[in-house]
C-alpha atoms as one frame of an Amber mdcrd trajectory, in Angstrom:
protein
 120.811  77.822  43.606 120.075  79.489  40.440 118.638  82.138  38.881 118.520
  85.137  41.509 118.667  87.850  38.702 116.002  89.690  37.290 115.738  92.455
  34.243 117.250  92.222  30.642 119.651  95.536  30.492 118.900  97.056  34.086
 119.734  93.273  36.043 119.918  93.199  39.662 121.088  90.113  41.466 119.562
  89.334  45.117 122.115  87.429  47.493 121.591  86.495  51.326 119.545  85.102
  53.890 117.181  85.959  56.720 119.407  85.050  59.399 123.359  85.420  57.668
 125.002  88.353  57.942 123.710  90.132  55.883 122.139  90.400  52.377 121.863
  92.776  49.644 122.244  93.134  45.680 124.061  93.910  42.316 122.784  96.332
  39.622 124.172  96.053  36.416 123.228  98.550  33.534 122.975 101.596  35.578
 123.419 104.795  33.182 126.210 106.645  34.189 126.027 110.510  35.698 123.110
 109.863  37.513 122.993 111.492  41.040 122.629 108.514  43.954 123.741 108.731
  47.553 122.771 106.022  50.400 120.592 108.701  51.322 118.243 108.226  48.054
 118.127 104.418  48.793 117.218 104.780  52.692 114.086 106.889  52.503 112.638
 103.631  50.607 114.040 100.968  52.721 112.568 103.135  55.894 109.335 102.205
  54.519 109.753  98.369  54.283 111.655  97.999  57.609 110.247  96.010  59.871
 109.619  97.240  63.426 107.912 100.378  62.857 104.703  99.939  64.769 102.673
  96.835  65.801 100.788  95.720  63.211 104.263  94.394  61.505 106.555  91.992
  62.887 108.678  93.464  66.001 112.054  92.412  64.638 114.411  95.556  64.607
 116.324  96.006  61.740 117.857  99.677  60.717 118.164  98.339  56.808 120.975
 101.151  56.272 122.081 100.110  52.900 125.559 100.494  52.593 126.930 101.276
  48.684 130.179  99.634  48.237 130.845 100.113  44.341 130.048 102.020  41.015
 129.291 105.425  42.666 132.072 107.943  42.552 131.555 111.539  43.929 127.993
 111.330  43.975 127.178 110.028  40.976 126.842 106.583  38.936 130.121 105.675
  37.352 128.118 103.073  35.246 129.554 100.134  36.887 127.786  97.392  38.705
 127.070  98.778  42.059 127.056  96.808  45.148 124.347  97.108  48.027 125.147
  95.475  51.798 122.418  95.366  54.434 123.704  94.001  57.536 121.616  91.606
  59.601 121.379  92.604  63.248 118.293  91.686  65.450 118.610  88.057  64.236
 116.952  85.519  66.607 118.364  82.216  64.983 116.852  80.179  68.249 113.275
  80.847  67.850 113.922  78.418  65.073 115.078  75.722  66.702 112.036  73.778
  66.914 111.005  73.337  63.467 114.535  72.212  61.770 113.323  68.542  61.389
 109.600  69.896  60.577 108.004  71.853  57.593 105.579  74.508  58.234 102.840
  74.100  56.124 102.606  77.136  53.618 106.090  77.616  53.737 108.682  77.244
  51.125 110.399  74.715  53.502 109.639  70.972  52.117 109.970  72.502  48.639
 113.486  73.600  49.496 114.114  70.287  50.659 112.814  68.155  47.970 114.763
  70.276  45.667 118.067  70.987  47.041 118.818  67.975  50.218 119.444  70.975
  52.504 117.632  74.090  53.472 118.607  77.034  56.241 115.848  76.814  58.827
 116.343  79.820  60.609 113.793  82.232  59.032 113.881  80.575  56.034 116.786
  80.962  54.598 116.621  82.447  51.279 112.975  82.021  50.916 112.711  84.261
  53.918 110.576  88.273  52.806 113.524  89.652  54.349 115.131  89.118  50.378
 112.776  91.506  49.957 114.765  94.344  51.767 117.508  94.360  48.586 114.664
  94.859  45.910 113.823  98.300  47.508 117.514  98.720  47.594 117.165  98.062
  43.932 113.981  99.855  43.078 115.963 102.898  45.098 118.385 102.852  42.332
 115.933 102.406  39.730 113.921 105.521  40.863 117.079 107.773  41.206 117.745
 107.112  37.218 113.983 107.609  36.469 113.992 110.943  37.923 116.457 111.784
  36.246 115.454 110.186  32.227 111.627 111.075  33.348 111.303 113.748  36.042
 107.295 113.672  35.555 107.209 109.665  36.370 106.017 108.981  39.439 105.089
 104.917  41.319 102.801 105.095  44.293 101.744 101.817  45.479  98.907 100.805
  47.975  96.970  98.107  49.713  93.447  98.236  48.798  92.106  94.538  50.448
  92.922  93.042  54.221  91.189  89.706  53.699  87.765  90.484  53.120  87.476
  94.005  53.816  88.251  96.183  50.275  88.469  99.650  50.117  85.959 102.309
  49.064  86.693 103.262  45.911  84.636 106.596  45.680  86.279 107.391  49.373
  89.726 106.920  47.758  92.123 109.968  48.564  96.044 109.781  47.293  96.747
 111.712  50.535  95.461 109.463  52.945  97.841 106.594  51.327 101.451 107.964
  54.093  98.858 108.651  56.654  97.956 105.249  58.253 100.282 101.965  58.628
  98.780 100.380  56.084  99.429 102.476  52.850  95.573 102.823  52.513  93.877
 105.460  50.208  90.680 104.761  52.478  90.407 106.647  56.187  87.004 104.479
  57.153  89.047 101.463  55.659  92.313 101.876  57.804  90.550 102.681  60.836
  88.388  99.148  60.736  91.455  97.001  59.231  93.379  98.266  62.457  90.536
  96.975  64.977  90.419  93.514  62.470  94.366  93.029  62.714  94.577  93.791
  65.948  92.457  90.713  67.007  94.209  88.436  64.689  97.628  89.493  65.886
  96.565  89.224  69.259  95.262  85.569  68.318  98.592  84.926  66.646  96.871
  84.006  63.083  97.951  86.373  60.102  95.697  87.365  56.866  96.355  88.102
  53.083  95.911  91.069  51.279  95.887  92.797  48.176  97.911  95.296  46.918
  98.131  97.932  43.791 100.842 100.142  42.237 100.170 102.573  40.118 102.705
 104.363  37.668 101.960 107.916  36.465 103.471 109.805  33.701 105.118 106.700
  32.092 105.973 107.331  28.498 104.741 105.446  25.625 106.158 102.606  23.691
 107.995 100.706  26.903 107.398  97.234  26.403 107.722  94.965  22.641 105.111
  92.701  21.249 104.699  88.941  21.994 107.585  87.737  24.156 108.891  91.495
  25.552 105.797  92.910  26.916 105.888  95.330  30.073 102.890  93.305  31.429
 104.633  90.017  31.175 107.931  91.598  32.876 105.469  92.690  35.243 103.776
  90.003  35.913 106.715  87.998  36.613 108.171  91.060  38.754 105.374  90.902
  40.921 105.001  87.121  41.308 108.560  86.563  42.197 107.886  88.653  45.639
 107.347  86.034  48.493 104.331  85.119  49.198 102.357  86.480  45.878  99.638
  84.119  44.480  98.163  86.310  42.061  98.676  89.479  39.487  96.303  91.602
  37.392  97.224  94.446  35.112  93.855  97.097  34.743  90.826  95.404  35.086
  92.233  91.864  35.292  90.043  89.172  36.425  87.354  91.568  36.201  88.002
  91.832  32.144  85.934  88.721  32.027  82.580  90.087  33.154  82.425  93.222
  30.738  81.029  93.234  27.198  83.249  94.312  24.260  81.618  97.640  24.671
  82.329  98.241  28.461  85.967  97.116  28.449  87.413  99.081  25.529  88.898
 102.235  26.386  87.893 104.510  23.667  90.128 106.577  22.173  89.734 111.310
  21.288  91.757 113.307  20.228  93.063 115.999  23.188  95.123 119.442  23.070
  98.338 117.645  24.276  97.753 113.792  22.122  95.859 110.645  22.497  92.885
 110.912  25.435  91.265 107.640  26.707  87.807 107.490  28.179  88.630 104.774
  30.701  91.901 102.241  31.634  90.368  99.139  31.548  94.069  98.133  30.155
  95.863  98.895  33.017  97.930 101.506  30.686  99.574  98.865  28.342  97.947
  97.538  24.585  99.765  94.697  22.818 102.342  94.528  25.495 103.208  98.449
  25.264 102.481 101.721  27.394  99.997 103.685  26.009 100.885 106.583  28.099
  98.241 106.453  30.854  98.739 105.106  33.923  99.925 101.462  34.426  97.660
  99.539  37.375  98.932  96.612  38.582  97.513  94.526  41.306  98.709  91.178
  43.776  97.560  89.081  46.209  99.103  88.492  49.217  98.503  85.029  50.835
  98.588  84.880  54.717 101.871  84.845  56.921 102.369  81.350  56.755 104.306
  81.644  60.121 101.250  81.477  63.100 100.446  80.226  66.284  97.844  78.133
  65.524  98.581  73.905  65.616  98.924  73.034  62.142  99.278  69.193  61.060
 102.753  68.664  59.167 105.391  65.539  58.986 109.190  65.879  59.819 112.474
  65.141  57.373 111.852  61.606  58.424 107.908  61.427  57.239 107.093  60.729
  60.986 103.204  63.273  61.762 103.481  66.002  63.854 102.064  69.471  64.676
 103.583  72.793  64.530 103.692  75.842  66.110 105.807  78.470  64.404 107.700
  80.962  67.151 109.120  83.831  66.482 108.005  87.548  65.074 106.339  87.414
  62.093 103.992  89.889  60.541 100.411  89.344  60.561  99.413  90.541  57.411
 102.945  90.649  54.952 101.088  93.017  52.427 101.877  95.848  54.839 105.131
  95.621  53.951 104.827  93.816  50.266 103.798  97.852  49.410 107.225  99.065
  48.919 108.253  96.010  47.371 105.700  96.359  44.895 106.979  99.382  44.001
 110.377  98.986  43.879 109.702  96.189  41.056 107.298  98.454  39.333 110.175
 100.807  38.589 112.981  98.032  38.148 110.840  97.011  35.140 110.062 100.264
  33.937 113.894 101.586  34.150 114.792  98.564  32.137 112.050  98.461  29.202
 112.825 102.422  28.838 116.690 101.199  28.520 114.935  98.747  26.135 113.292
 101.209  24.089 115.911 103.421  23.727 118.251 100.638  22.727 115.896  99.496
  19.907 114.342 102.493  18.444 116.041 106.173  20.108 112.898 107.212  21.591
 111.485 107.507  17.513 107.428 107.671  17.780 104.934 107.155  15.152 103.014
 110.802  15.004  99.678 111.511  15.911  97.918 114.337  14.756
């Protein structure tokens, strides 16, 4: 199997499967000097681990990432540095039922049409719990952020549970670490836990949608045509399991508004360039303009549920299904930190970008 690396300078390589060992990554391009410990990396993975209360999937996995190269004395040598996350609640058995079958939704007949073979037991490869070495990633990618741009900051967020959307005029930054579901909406989080609560106790799952949002990113990260930051962001995003959809700004909604409505118009402020509105999600032509950069996924349904589902086995014989096992009713709980560890994975590496290409120059203003 190919291709399991991302980024252009910063490059991190994903390796390992639900049910192995373990899993975990490689990041190449780190900057050197940088201060990173395991600590730095854990207080992310603590919020993608599953387990933590019961609207998530009741495996128990610690996620302690483990650093095993290119840190010396506390800080990045600028070597590639290796990340392990041992697998320990693994219940392979639970699987056992469905290794001739393919659960509908699932990556499984695609896995077999393509390679002749596929791992089963959670999925294999195709399994969210890839997922865990991204925010081992992003972990890395925030520690050298901080340090190039101290005033950066990624704060991601669900804002949909199926049908029920947030409130926009009710939204409150601080509310976002106060519920299990990384909502900026009190009234919202409070009805989505009665709603998931019946589904989970049904043992059906439902999608989601989720936004990051960057603050304090600089300028000039992304290049026209073929290198822009909302392609590499687009991709980011869609490469996280069970993603169908991605909108930078106003997305979809760009094709409702006049001319008029959607351009962000453009004074002249005390400290630079002041826009009205962010229709753009923070990024013209492919490059930062400085505000903040919105980006936005769906979340399809766990695919993993209780109900009977129609499916065929290996041999093309009909059958029904009934996926065992803990899974989480609504993945976009979780798909929050993961959005935000590829938010600054691609940020990190179009900043390396931009200082490879033009030294941080800037056309003036003013």
């Amino acid at each position: 199997m190919s291709l399991n690396t991302f980024g252009h300078l910063f490059r991190v390589t994903t390796w390992g499967e639900s049910h192995g060992p373990g899993l975990g990554a490689t990041v190449d391009g780190c900057p050197p000097g940088v201060p990173l410990s395991e600590g730095d990396i854990q207080v992310w993975m603590d919020k993608r681990k599953p387990g933590q209360n019961k609207y998530t999937t009741q495996r128990r996995e610690a996620d302690e990432v483990q650093i095993m190269s290119g840190v010396y004395e506390g800080r990045t040598t600028g070597t590639p540095i290796q990340l392990m996350i041992l697998n320990t609640d693994q219940r392979s058995k639970d699987y056992g039922d469905i290794a001739e079958k393919f659960r509908p939704g699932h990556a499984d007949i695609t896995y077999w049409q393509k390679y002749g073979i596929r791992d089963p037991r959670g999925g294999g490869r195709s399994s969210a719990r890839e997922t865990a070495a991204r925010v081992a990633a992003g972990g890395i990618a925030r520690a050298v952020l901080a340090a190039l741009v101290p005033d950066l900051s990624i704060t991601g967020y669900m804002v949909q549970m199926g049908e029920h959307a947030i409130d926009r005029d009710a939204f409150d930054w601080d509310q976002i670490a106060q519920n299990p579901f990384w909502c900026p909406d009190a009234a919202a989080a409070t009805g989505w836990a009665d709603y998931l609560d019946g589904l989970r106790k049904s043992g059906s799952s439902v999608g989601a949608m989720i936004e990051v949002t960057a603050k304090g990113v600089p300028p000039g990260l992304g290049a026209p045509v073929y290198g822009k930051l909302d392609t590499d962001l687009g991709a980011a995003m869609l490469s996280i399991n069970a993603v169908k959809g991605v909108e930078i700004g106003a997305g979809m909604a760009a094709a409702m508004l006049t001319g008029e409505a959607n351009a962000d118009e453009i004074s002249m402020a005390s400290d630079g360039p002041e826009f009205s509105s962010n229709h753009a999600g923070g990024i013209l032509g492919g490059i930062s303009t400085g505000q903040d950069v919105v980006v936005r996924f769906a979340v399809k349904p766990t695919s993993s549920i209780l109900t009977p589902r129609k499916t065929i086995t290996k041999s093309g014989e009909a059958t029904e299904i009934i996926t065992k096992g803990r899974h989480d009713p609504c993945v976009g709980i979780r798909a929050v930190p993961v959005g935000e560890a590829m938010m600054a994975c691609v940020l990190l590496d179009h900043l390396l970008l931009d200082r490879a290409q033009t030294g941080g120059v800037r056309g003036p203003i003013g």
